[in-house]
VMD Tcl script that draws the C-alpha trace (Angstrom):
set ca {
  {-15.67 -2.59 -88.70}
  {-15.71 -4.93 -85.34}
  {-11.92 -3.64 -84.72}
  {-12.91 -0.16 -84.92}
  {-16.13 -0.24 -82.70}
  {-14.00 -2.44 -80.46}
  {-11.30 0.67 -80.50}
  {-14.09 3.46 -80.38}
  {-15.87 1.65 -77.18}
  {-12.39 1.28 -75.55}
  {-11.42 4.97 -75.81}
  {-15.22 5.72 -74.33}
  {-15.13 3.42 -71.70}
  {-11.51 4.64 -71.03}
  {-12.51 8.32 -70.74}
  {-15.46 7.66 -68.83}
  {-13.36 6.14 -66.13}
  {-10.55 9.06 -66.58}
  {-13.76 11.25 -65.90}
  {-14.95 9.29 -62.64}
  {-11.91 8.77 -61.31}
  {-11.64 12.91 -60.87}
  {-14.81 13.37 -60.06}
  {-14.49 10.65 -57.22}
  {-10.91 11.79 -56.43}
  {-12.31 13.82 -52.76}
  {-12.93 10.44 -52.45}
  {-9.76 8.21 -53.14}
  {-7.43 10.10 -51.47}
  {-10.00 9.86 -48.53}
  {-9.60 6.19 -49.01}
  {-5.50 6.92 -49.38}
  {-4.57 9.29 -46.64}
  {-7.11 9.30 -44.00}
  {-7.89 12.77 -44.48}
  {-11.05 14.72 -46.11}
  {-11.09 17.38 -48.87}
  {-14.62 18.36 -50.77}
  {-14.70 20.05 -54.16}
  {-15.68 23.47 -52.38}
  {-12.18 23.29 -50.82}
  {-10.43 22.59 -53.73}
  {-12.71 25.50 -55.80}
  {-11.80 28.09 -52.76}
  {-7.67 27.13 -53.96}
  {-8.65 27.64 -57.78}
  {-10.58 30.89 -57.00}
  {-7.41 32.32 -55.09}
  {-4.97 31.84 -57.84}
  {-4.12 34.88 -59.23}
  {-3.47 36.61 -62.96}
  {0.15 36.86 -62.45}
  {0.35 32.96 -61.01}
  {-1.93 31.43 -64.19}
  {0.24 33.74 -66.75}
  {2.88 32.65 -65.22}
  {1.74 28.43 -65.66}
  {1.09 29.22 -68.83}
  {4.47 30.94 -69.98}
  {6.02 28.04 -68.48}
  {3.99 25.38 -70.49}
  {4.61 27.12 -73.59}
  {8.39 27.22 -72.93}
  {8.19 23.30 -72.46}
  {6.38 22.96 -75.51}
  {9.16 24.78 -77.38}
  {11.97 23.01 -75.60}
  {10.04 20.04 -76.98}
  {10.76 20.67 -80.28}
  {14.35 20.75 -80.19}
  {13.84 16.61 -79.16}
  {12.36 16.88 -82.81}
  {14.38 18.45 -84.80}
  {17.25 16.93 -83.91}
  {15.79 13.59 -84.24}
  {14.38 14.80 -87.96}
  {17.41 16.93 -89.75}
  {14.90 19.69 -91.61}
  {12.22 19.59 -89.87}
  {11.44 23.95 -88.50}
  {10.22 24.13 -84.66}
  {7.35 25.44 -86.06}
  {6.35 22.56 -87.70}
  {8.26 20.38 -84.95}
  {5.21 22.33 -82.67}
  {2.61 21.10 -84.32}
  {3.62 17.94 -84.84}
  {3.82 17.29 -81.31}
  {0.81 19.20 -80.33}
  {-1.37 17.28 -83.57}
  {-0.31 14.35 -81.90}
  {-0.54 14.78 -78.49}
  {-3.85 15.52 -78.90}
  {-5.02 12.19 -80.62}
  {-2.37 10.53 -77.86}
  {-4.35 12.16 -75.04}
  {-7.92 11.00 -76.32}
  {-7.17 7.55 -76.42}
  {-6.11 4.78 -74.11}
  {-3.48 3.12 -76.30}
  {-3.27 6.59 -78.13}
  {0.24 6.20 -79.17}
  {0.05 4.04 -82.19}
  {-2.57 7.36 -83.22}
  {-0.10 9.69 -83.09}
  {2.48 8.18 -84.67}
  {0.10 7.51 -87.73}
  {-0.50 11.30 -87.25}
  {3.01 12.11 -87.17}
  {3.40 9.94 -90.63}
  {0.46 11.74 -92.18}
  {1.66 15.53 -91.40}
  {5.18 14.69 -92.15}
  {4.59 12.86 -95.67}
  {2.59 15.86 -96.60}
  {6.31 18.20 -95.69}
  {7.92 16.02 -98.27}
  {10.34 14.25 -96.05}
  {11.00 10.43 -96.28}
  {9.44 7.39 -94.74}
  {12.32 6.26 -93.37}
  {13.44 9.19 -92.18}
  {10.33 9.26 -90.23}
  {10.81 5.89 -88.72}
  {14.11 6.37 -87.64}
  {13.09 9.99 -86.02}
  {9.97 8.25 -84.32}
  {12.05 5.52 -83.10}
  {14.96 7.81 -81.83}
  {12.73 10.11 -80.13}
  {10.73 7.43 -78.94}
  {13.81 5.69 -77.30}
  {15.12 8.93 -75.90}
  {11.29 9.52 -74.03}
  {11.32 6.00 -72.54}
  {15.18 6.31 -71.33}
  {14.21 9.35 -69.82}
  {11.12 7.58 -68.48}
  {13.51 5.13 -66.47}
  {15.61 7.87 -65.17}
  {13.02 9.90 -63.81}
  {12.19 7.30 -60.50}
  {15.88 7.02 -60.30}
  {16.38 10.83 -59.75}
  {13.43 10.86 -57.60}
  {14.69 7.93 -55.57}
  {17.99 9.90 -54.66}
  {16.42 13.34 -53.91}
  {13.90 11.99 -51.60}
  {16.98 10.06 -50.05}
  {19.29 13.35 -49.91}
  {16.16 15.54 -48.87}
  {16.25 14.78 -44.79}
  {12.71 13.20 -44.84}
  {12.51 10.09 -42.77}
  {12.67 7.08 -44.31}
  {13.50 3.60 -42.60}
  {16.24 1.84 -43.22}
  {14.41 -0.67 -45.27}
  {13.00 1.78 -47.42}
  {16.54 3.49 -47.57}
  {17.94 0.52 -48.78}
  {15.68 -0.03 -51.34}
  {15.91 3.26 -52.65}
  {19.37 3.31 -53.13}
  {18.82 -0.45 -54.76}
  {16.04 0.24 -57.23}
  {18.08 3.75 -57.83}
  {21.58 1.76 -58.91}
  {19.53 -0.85 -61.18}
  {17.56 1.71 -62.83}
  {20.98 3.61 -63.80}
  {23.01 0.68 -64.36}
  {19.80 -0.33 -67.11}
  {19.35 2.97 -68.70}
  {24.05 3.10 -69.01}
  {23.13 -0.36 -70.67}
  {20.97 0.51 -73.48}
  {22.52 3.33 -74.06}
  {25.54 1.55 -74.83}
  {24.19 -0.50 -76.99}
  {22.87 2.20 -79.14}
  {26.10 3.48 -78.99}
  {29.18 0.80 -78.98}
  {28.61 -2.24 -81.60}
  {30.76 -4.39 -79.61}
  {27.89 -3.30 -76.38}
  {25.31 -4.11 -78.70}
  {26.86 -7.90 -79.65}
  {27.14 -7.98 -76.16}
  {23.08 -7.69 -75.37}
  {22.30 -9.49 -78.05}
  {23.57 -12.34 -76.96}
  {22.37 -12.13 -73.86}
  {18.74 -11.40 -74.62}
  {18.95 -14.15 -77.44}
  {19.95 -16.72 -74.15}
  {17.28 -15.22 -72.32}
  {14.51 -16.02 -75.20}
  {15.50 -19.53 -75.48}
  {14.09 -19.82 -71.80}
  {10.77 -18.89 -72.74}
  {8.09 -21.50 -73.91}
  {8.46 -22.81 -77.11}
  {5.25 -21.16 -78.05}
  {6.16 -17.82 -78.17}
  {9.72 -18.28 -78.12}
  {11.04 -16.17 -81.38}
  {13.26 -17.12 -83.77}
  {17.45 -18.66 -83.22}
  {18.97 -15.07 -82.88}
  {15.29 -13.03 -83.55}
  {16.39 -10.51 -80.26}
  {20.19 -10.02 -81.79}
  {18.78 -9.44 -85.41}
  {16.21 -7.19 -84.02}
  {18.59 -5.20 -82.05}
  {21.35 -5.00 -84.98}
  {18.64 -3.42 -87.54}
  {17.59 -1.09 -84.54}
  {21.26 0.42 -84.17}
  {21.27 0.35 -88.26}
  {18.42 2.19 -88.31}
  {19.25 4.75 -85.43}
  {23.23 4.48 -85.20}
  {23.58 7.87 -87.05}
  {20.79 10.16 -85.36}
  {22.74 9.01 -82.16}
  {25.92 9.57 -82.11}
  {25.66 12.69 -84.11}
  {22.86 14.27 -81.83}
  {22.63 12.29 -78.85}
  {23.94 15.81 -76.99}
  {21.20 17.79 -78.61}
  {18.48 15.20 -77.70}
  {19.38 15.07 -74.01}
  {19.48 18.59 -73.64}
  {16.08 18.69 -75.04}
  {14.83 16.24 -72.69}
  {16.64 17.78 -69.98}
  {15.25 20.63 -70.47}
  {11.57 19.85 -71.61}
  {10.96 17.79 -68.38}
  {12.98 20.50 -66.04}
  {10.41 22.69 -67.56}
  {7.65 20.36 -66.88}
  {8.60 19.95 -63.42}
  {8.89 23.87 -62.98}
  {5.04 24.02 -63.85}
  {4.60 21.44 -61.13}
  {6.36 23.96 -58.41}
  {4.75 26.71 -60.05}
  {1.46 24.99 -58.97}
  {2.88 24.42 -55.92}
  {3.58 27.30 -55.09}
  {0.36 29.06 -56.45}
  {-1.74 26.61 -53.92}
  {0.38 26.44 -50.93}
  {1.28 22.82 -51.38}
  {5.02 23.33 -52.00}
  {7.14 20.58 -49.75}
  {10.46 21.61 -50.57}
  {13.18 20.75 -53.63}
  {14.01 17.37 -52.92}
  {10.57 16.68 -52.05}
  {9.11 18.30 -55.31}
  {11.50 16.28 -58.20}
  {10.47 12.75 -56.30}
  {6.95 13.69 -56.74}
  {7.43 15.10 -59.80}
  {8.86 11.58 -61.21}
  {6.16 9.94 -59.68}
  {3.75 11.84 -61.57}
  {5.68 10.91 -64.98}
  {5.65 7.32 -63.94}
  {1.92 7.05 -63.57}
  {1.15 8.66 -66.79}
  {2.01 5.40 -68.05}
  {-0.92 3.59 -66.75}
  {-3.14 2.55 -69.55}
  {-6.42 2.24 -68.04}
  {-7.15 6.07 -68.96}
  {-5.71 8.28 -71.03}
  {-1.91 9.68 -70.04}
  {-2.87 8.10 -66.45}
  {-5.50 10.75 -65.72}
  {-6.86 10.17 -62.56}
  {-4.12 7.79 -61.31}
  {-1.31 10.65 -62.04}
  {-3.42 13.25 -59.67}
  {-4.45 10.09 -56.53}
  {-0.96 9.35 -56.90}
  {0.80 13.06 -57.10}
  {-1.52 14.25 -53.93}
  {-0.93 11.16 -52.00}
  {2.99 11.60 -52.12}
  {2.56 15.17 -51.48}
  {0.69 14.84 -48.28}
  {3.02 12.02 -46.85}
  {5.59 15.03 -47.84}
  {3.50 17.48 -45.36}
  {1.26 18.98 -47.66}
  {-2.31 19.80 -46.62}
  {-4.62 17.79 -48.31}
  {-6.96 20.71 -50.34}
  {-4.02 22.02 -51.92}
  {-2.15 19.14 -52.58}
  {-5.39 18.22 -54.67}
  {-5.72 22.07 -55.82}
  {-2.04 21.43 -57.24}
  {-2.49 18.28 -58.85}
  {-5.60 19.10 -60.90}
  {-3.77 22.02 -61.71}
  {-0.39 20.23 -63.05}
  {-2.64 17.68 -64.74}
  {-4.60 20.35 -66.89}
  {-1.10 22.18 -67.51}
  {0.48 18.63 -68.83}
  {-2.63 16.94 -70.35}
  {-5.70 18.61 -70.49}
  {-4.55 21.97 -71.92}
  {-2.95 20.22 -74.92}
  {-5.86 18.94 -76.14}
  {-8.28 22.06 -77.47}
  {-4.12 22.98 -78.41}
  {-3.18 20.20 -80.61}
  {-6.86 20.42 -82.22}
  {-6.63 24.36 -83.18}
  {-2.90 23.06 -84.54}
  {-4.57 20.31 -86.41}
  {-7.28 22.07 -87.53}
  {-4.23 24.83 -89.04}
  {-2.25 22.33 -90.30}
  {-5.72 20.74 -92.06}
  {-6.58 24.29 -93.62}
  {-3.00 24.92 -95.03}
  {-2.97 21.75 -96.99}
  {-6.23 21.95 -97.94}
  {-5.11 25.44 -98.92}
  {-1.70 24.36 -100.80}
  {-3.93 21.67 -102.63}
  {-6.11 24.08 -104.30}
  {-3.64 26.10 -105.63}
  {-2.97 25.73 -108.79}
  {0.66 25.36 -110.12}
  {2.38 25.99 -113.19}
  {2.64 21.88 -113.80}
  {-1.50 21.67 -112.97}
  {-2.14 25.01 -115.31}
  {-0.31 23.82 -118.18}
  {-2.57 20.22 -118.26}
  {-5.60 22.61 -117.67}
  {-4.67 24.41 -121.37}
}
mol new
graphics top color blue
foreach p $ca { graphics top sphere $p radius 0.5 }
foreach p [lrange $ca 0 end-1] q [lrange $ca 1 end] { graphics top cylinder $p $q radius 0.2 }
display resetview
């Protein structure tokens, strides 16, 4: 009971701040920039979106919600995109309501799955592939960022320059890492070794066990060895193509508000915005993804009311949106097993007689 008021007063206190935070945010990026916006401002760039330009955020959302579920189904062989949809959106939801909301939806995604007949394990290993595929993805997102903003002609110093093209080269040479070690055994004997040297460094305390990171790392290729290197090309694509989707909605908004900075200058922000989603104070980042997304758009030239118009707007497309989603999809999913329960079948109608 203590753990789960102690959860429950967490996810309030973590929405309430999610809920200041862009309330206040005229205010941050005040604080950030220099430069003034008021809600009015921002509510005279919502009012002058058009029919066409909301349909049009919307079609795109949906298509990245589809792409989505190839990531799925390829990570769970018989799983339909329908029910690959829902999943994601059920969980999402629960994800997006919570602060630490991803150990939620992966009990969601064990719940709605069991009740489709397919296997525990089968579910672990597709949560675990999936999940590694999102977090790879998650490191090369700055990296891509890094070199567009360095190709795009905006000035940077050299320091910064140099940096860029550091942090870019570590960020690839980590993500071609793990990968191999997914991939290669003899990679994988490799890391293990190494990460088993590097746990014998730390205190004795929490130091694991003589060959605990090698084990662990052998029984996560066992586990995943087969979803990879028979899909790993369907999974990237998916990815590639769920967060070139994603990033479409952002120029979409972009566009829509007068905000748009140019290509380069639109992917570095864009992987900014996936970076800070990963902030844990709030929900998905909310609050820190917009201050963050409008600050990098006004160093990028934007003007400051629809750089704020744009990011509101790419926040409700990418979290907001998916919540009243995921519930309706819930709430479906809910009624058709409640629905498949009550019917009687032939095994149930013969104990009846």
């Amino acid at each position: 009971m203590k753990s789960r008021l102690l959860q429950v007063g967490l996810s309030v206190a973590s929405l309430a701040l999610a809920a200041t935070l862009v309330i206040f945010l005229p205010q941050i990026v005040a604080a950030m920039t220099g430069k003034h916006v008021s809600w009015s401002q921002i509510g005279a760039q919502f009012a002058g979106l058009g029919p066409g330009e909301v349909a049009l955020m919307a079609g795109v959302w949906l298509l990245s919600l589809l792409a989505y579920t190839f990531v799925l189904t390829a990570s769970l062989p018989g799983l339909t995109h329908l029910q690959a949809l829902t999943l994601n959106a059920g969980g999402s939801a629960v994800s997006n309501l919570l602060p630490f909301g991803g150990a939620a939806g992966v009990a969601m995604t064990f719940a709605m799955t069991k009740g489709w007949g397919f296997p525990v394990r089968a579910v672990m290993v597709s949560t675990l592939t999936s999940g590694i595929w999102n977090t790879l993805f998650r490191f090369l997102l700055p990296a891509v960022g890094i070199v567009a903003l360095l190709f795009s002609g905006q000035p940077l110093s050299p320091a910064v320059t140099s940096a860029g093209w550091a942090g870019a080269t570590s960020i690839l040479a980590m993500v071609a890492v793990v990968t191999a070690a997914l991939y290669w055994d003899r990679a994988a004997g490799v890391l293990g070794r190494v990460l088993d040297a590097l746990a014998r460094l730390l205190p004795p305390r929490i130091r694991p066990g003589r060959h605990a990171a090698s084990e662990a790392l052998a029984k996560l290729r066992a586990d995943t060895s087969e979803i990879v290197r028979n899909r790993w090309a369907g999974l990237t694509l998916a990815m590639i193509f769920f967060l070139g989707l994603q990033w479409l909605i952002l120029v979409v908004c972009l566009h829509a508000t007068g905000a748009y900075p140019g290509l380069a200058q639109s992917i570095a922000a864009f992987a900014l915005s996936r970076v800070l989603t990963t902030a844990l104070v709030t929900p998905s980042g909310t609050g820190i993804m917009e201050a963050g997304t409008i600050g990098a758009l006004v160093f990028f030239g934007a003007p400051l009311d629809s750089a704020t118009a744009a990011a509101l707007l790419f926040g409700f497309w990418t979290y907001t949106v998916e919540i009243p989603f995921g519930g309706l999809a819930l709430g479906a999913w809910s009624f058709l097993r409640r629905r498949e329960n009550a019917t009687p079948t032939p095994e149930k109608e013969s104990i009846g007689r």
